[in-house]
N, C-alpha and C positions, 0 to 999 in steps of 0.2 A: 360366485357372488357371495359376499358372506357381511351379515350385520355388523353393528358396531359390537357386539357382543362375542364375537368368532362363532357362530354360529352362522351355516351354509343356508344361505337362501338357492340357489340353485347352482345346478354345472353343467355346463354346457361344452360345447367347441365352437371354433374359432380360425380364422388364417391369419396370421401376424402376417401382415402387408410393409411392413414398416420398424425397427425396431433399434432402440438406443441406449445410451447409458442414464438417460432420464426417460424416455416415454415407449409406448408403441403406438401403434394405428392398427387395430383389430377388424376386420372383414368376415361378413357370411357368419356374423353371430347368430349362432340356433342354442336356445333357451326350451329344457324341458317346458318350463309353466311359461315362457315368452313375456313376464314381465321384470322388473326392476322394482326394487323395496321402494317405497315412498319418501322415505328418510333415510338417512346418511347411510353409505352402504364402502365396501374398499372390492376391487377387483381380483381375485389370483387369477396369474398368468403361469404357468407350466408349459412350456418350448417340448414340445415330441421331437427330439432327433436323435440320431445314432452316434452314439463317442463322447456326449455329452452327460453329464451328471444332473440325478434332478434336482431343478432349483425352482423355486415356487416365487413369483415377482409381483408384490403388489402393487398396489395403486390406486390411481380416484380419476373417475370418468369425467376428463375437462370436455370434452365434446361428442356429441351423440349425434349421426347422421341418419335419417329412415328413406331417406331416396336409394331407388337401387337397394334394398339390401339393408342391413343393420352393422351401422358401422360409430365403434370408441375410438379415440381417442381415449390417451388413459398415461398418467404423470406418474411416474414410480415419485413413493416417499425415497428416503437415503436407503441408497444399498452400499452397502459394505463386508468387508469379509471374503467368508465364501461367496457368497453370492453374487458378489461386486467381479468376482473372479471368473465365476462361469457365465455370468454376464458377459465382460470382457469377451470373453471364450466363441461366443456367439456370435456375434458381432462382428470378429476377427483385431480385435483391439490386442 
């Protein structure tokens, strides 16, 4: 979680439930301090798998579920580039 400043509010983990060339659905968010900045905040997303390169995916949490668990919803800005490619990569695109 990192301010509008790049500065890290917190890291956590995650289960990408879900995962596209615009968004994911992130599950089983566990947060060292368990909250969220009060103002404007962006997401990284970093994928753990094997054969893949690391790519680091932001974005802004369009929806936040607390039933069951802690779950984003979360809109990537434009990826392109590298990124766009191991994106791809991901996905099977």
């Amino acid at each position: 979680i990192y301010k509008p400043d790049g500065t890290v509010h917190d890291r956590g983990v995650a289960t990408i439930r879900d995962l596209s060339l615009s968004g994911a659905k992130l599950s089983d968010v566990k947060l060292p301090l368990g909250t969220l900045p009060a103002g404007p905040f962006v997401v990284g997303i970093r994928p753990v798998l094997k054969n893949v390169d690391e790519v680091e995916l932001s974005g802004q949490v369009v929806r936040l579920h607390l039933s069951e668990g802690v779950t984003y919803g979360v809109s990537f800005g434009k990826v392109e580039g590298a990124s766009l490619k191991r994106l791809s990569k991901l996905i099977g695109n």
